[in-house]
C-alpha positions as CSV (number, residue, x, y, z in Angstrom):
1,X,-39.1,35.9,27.3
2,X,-40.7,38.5,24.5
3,X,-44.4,36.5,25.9
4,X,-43.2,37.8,29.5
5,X,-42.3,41.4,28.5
6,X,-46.3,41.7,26.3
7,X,-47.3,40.6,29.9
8,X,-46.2,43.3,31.9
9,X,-46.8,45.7,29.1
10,X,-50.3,44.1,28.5
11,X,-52.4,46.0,31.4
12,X,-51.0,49.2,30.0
13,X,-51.8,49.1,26.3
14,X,-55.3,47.7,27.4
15,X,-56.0,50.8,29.3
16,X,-54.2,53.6,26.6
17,X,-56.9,51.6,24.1
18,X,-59.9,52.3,26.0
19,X,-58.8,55.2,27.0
20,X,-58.1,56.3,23.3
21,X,-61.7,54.6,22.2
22,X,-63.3,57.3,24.8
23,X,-61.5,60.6,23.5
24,X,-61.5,62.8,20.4
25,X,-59.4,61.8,17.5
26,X,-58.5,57.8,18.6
27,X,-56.0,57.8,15.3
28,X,-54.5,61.1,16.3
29,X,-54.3,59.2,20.2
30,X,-52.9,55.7,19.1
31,X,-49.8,57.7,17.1
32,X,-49.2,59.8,20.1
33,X,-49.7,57.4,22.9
34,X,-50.0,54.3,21.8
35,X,-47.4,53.7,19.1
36,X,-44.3,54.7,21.5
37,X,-45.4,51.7,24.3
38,X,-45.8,49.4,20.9
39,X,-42.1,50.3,19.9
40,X,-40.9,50.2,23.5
41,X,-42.4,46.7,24.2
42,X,-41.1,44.9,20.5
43,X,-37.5,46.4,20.6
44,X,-37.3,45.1,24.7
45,X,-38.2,42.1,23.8
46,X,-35.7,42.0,20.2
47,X,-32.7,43.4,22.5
48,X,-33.6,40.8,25.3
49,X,-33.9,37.6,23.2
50,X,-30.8,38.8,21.6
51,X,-29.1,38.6,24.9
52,X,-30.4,35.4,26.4
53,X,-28.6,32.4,26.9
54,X,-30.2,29.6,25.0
55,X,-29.9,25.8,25.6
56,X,-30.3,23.6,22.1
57,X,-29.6,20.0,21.2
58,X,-29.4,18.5,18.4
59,X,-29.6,14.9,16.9
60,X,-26.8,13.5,14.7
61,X,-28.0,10.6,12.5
62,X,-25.4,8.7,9.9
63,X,-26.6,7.7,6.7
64,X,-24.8,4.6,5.9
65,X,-25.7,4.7,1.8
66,X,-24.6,8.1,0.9
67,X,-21.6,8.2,3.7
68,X,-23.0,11.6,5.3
69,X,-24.5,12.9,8.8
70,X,-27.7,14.5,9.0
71,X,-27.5,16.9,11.4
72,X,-31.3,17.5,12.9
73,X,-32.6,20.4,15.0
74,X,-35.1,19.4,17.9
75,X,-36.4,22.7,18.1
76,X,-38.4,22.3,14.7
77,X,-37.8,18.3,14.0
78,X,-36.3,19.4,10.6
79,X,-32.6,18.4,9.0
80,X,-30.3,22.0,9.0
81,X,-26.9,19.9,7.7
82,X,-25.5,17.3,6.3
83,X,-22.0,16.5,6.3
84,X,-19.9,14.1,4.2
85,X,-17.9,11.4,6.1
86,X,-16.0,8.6,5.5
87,X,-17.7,5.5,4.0
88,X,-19.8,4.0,6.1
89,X,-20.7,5.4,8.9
90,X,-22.0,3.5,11.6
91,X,-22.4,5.4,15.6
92,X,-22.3,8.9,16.9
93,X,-20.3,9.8,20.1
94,X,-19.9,13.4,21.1
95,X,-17.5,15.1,23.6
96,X,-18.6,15.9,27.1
97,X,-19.0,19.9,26.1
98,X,-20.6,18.7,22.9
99,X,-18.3,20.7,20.5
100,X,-17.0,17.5,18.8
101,X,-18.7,14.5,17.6
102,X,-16.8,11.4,16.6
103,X,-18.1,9.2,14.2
104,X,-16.3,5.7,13.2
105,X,-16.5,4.8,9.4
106,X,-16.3,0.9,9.2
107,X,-16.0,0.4,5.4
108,X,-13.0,3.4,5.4
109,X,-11.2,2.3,8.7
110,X,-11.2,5.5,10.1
111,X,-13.1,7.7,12.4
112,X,-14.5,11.4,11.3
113,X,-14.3,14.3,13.5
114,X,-16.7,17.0,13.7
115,X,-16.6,20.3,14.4
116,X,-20.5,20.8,16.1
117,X,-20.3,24.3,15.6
118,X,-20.0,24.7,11.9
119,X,-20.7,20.9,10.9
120,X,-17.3,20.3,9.5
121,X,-14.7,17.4,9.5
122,X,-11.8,18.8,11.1
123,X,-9.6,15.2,11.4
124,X,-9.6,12.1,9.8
125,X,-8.3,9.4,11.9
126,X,-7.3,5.9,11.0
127,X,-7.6,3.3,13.2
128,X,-8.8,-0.5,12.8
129,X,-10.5,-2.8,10.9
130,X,-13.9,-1.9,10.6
131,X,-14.8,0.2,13.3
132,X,-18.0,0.4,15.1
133,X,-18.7,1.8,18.2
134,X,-17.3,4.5,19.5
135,X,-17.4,6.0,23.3
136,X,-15.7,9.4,24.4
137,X,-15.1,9.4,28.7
138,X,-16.7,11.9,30.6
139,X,-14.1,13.8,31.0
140,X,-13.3,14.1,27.3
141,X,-9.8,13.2,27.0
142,X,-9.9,9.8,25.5
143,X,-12.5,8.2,22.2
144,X,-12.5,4.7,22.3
145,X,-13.4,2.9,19.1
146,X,-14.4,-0.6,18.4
147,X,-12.4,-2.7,15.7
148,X,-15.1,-5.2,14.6
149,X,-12.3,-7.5,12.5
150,X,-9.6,-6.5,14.4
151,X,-11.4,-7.6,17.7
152,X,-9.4,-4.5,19.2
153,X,-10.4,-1.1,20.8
154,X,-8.7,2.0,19.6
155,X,-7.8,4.4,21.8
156,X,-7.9,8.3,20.4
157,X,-6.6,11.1,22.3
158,X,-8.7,13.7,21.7
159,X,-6.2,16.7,22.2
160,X,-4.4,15.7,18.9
161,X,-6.9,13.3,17.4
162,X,-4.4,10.8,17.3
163,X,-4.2,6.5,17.9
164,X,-2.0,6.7,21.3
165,X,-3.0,2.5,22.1
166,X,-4.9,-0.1,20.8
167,X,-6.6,-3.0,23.3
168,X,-7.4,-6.7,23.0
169,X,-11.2,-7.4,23.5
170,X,-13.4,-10.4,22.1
171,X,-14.3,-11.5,18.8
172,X,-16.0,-8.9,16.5
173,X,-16.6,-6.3,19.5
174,X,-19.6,-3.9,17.9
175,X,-20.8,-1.5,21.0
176,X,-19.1,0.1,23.2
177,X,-19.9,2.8,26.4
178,X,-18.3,4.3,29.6
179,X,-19.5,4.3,33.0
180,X,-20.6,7.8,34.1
181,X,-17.4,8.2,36.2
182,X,-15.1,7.3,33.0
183,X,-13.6,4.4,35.1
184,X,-14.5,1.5,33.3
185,X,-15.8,0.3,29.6
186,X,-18.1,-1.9,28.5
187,X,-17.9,-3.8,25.5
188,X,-20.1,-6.1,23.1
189,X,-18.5,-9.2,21.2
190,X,-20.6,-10.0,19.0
191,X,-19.6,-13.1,17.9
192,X,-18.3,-14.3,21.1
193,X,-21.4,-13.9,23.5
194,X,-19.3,-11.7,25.7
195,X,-19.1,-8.2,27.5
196,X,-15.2,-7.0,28.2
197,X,-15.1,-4.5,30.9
198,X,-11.8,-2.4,30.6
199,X,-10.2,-0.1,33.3
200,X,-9.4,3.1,31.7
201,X,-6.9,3.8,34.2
202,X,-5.0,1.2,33.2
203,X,-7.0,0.0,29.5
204,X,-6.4,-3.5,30.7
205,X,-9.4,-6.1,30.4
206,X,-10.7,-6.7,34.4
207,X,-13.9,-9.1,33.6
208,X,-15.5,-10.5,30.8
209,X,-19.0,-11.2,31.4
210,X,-20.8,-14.3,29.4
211,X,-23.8,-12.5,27.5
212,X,-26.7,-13.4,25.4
213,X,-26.2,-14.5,21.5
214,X,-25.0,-11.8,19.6
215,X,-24.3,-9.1,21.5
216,X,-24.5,-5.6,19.9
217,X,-24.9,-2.6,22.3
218,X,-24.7,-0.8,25.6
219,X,-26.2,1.3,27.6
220,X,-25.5,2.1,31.2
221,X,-27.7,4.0,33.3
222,X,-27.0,7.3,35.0
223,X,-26.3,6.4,38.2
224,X,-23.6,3.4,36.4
225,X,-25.1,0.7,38.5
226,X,-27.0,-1.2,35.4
227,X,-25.6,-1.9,32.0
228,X,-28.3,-2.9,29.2
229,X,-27.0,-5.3,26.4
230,X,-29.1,-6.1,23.5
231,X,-28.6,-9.3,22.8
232,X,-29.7,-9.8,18.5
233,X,-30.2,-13.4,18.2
234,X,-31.8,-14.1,21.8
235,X,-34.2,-11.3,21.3
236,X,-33.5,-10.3,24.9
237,X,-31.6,-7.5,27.0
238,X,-29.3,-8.5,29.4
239,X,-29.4,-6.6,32.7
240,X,-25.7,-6.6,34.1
241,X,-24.7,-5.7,38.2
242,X,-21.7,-3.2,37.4
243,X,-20.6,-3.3,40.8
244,X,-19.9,-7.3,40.7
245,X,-19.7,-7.5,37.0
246,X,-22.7,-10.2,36.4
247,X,-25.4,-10.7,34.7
248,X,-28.9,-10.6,36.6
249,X,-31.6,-10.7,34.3
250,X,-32.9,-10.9,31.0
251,X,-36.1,-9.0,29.3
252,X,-37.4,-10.5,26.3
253,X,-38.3,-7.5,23.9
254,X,-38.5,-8.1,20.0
255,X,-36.8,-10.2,17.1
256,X,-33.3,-8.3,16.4
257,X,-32.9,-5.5,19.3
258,X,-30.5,-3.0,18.3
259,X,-29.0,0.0,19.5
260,X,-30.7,0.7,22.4
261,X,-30.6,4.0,25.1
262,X,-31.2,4.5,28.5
263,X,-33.1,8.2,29.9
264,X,-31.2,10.9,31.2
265,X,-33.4,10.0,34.9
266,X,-32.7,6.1,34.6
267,X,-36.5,5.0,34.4
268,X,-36.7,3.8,30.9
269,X,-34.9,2.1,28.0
270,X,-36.0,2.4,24.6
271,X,-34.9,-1.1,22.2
272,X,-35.2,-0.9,18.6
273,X,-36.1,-4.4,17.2
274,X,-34.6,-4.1,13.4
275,X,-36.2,-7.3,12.5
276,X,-40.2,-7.0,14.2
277,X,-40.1,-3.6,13.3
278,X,-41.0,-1.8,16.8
279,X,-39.3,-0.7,20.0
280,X,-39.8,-2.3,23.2
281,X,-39.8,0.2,26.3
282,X,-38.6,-0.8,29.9
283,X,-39.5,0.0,32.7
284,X,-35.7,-0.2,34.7
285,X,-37.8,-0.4,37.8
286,X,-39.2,-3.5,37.1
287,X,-37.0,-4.8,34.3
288,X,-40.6,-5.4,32.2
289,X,-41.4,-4.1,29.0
290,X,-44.3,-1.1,29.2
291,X,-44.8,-0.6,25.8
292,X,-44.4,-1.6,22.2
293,X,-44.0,1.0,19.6
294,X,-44.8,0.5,15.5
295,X,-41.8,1.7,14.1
296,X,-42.0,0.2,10.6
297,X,-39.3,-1.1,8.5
298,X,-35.4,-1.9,10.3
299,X,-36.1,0.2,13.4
300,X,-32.4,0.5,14.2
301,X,-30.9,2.9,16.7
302,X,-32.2,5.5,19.3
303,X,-31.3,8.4,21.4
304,X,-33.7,10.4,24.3
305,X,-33.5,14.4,24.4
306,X,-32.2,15.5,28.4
307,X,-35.7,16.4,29.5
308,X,-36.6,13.0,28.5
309,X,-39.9,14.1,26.5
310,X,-38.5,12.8,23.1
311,X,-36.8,9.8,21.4
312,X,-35.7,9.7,17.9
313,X,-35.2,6.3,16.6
314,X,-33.5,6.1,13.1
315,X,-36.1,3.9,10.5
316,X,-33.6,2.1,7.7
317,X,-35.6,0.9,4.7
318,X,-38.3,4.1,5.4
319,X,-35.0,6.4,5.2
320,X,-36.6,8.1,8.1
321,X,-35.9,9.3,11.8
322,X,-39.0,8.7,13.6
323,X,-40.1,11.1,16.8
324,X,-41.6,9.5,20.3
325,X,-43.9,11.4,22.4
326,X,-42.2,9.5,25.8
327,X,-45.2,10.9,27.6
328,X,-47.5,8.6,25.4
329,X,-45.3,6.6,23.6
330,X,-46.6,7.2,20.4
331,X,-44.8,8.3,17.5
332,X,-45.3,12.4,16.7
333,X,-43.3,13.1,13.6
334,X,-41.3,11.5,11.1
335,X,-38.3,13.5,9.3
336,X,-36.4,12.6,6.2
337,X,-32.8,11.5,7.1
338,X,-31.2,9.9,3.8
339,X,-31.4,6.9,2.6
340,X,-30.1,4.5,5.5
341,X,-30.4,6.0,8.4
342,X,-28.3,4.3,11.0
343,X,-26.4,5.3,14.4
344,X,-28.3,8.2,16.0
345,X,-27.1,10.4,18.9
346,X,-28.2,13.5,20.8
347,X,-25.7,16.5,21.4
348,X,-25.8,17.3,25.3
349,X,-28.1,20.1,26.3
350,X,-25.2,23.0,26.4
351,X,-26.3,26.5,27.4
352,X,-25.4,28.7,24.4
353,X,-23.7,32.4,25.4
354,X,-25.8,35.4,25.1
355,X,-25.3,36.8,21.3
356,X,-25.0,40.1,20.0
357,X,-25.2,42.0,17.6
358,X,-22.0,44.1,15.6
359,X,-21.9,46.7,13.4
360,X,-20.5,49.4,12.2
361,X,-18.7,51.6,9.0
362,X,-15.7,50.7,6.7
363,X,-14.5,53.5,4.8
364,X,-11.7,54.9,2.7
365,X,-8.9,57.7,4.4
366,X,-11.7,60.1,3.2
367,X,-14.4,59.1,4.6
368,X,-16.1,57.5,1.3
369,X,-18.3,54.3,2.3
370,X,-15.9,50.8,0.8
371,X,-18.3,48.9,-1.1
372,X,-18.0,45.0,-0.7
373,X,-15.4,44.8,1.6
374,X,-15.2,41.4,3.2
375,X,-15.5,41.2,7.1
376,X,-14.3,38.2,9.0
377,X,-14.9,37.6,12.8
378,X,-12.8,34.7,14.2
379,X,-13.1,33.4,17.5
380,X,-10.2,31.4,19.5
381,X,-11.4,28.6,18.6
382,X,-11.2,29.3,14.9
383,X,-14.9,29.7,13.8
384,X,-15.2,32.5,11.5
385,X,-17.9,34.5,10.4
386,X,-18.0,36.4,7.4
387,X,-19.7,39.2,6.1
388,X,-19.8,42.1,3.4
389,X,-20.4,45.8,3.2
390,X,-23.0,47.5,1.3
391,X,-23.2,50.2,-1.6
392,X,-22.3,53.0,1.3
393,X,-20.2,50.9,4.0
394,X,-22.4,49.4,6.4
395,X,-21.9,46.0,7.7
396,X,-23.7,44.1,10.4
397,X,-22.4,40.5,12.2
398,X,-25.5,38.9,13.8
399,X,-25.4,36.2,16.3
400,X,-22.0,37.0,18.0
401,X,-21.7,35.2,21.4
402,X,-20.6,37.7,24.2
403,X,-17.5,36.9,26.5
404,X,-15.0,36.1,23.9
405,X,-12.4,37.6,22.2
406,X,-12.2,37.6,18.4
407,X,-10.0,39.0,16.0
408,X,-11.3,40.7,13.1
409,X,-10.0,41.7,9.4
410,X,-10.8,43.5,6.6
411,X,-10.4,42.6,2.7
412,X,-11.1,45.7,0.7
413,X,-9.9,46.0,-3.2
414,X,-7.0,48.9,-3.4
415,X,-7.2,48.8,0.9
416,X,-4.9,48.1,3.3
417,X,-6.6,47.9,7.3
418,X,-5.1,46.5,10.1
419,X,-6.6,43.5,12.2
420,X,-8.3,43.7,15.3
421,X,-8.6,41.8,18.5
422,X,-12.0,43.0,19.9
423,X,-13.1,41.4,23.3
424,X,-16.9,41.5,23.1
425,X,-19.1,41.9,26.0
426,X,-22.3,43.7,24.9
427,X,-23.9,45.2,21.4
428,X,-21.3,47.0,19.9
429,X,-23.2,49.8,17.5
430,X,-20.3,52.1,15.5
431,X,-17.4,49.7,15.2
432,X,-16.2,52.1,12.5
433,X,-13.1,51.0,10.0
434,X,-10.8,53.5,8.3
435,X,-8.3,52.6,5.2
436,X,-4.9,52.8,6.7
């Protein structure tokens, strides 16, 4: 947006320059004429980036060694958290609004829950033996987790983070996913060469759907009319009818496909192969293989931005989470992600609310500048942010989405001030504080 402000300006400034190179004292002219415009055109395009609505994603990666998720910005393909779990984690699943992400621990029997906002744990939930995979419906009400040696499905509610059910499903069930209208599941047994398909209306078993050896993972497309199952010892991916519940076709791709993901448009599927080190694209068109990435060492899981112009796939033994061009299907970047990187998942693409800017003055009953008195901004959904006064008063909260309402409170040695609730709508300037 700042680019499209220089533009309008740009005309303009060109013309006060040659206009200033033709006249009598240029310096004098640029100071007078010039410098205001400058000003005018920076601070238009500080206020207005301030205020505009931004729409990020992120990529979530476990590292299965050190029990921790790397938390990856795709904005500058660098790591900007990483947040202790249980032990091993193994999948990522995030809620429809993408403020929580679920993660299933399968040497700990329990599945962490993170806050997206702040990349904390906020619940610890025990379910299973040896959970897996882990699916949240579309509408965000339920997580459903796989047991892998309790060859049972947890079901979470995600109000209270709590085990409300648990289903029967095959032997050793590993991936799991829900079709885009929430009705049904699909699940991988892996050691019993079988897909259970679960109503979530009633979380009763409706078909079971012979599959290749070894079953691992799911992916459905976007319309729901093709599920993907990579199949580890056939080196294939089954193609599954979800309207009739049977298997149509099989694409052979490489030795020991993993967990594999389908594009936001339904036109490709990108298939780690852990043991020939490469992914296999499809064409879902065609059902044929396109392309063959190098990947190096234990390629093992993958996840494709919205717009479908990246694919991250998490690297094992190269402790790495390599970048895909989709447009050329060649790898781009490669970014550090711990020592085993494992499951890998992509937050949805939520628009962010316009922030602003707060600030103001905390001072004593006489009008005296507090120095280091703590600020905290809390929104309803319990993030905080903090901040402290300098040697005269001033404080300044950056980054404060608009639309909400937050309360705010003051800690101040030998002060007393009452809290807030502040409903904030645009830049608030002189949000003055007095000692009660």
């Amino acid at each position: 947006m700042i680019m499209n402000i220089k533009s309008l300006y740009e005309p303009l400034v060109s013309k006060l320059i040659k206009e200033g190179e033709q006249s009598r004292g240029s310096g004098e002219f640029a100071w007078k004429h010039l410098l205001p415009v400058l000003l005018v055109l920076l601070l238009t395009g500080v206020m207005w980036s301030r205020a505009a609505a931004q729409t990020q994603q992120r990529v979530y990666v476990t590292d299965e060694c050190n029990d921790t998720v790397r938390v990856i910005d795709t904005a500058t393909n660098s790591v900007i958290s990483t947040i202790t779990v249980g032990r091993g984690p193994y999948r990522v699943a995030f809620t429809p609004d993408g403020a929580r992400a679920y993660v299933p621990n399968y040497l700990s029997d329990t599945v962490s829950v993170i806050n997206t906002s702040n990349n904390t744990v906020v619940a610890t939930i025990p379910v299973g033996h040896t959970p897996f995979g882990v699916a949240v419906t579309p509408n965000g009400t339920r997580a459903y987790v796989t047991n892998g040696d309790s060859n049972s499905v947890s079901i979470i509610d995600t109000a209270n983070n709590t085990v409300i059910g648990s289903i029967p499903v095959g032997n050793t069930p590993r991936g799991i996913t829900s079709t885009p209208d929430g009705s049904r599941l699909y699940v991988a047994n892996y050691d019993s060469d079988t897909i259970s398909v679960i109503n979530t209306a009633t979380n009763a078993i409706v078909a079971t759907i012979p599959s290749g050896s070894f079953p691992v993972a799911i992916a459905i497309t976007p319309n729901g009319a093709r599920a993907y199952v990579t199949n580890y010892l056939s080196n294939t991916v089954s193609i599954i009818n979800t309207a009739t519940n049977t298997v149509i076709g099989a694409v052979p791709v490489g030795d020991g496909p993993e967990l594999l993901t389908v594009t936001a448009d339904g036109t490709r599927v990108y298939v780690p192969n852990i043991k020939s080190g490469n992914v296999s694209v499809i064409n879902t068109a065609t059902d044929s293989v396109i392309a063959t990435i190098p990947m190096g060492i234990y390629p093992f899981g993958a996840a494709v931005t919205s717009n479908g112009a990246r694919a991250y796939i998490s690297v094992i033994i190269a402790g790495v989470v390599s970048v895909i061009d989709t447009a050329t299907n060649t790898v781009i970047a490669t970014i550090p992600a711990g020592e085993c990187p494992f499951g890998i998942a992509i937050s949805p693409a939520i628009a962010t609310a316009p922030s602003v800017i707060v600030r103001g003055r905390v001072r004593s009953s006489s009008g005296r500048g507090i120095f280091r008195a703590a600020l905290t901004l809390t929104d309803g959904a319990g993030n905080t942010q903090t901040v402290f006064t300098n040697s005269i008063g001033y404080y300044q909260f950056e980054n404060v989405a608009v639309g909400k309402t937050y309360n705010l409170t003051v800690q101040a040695k030998h002060y007393q001030f009452a809290p807030q609730s502040l409903t904030i709508n645009e830049e608030v300037k002189n949000l003055n504080l007095t000692a009660q």
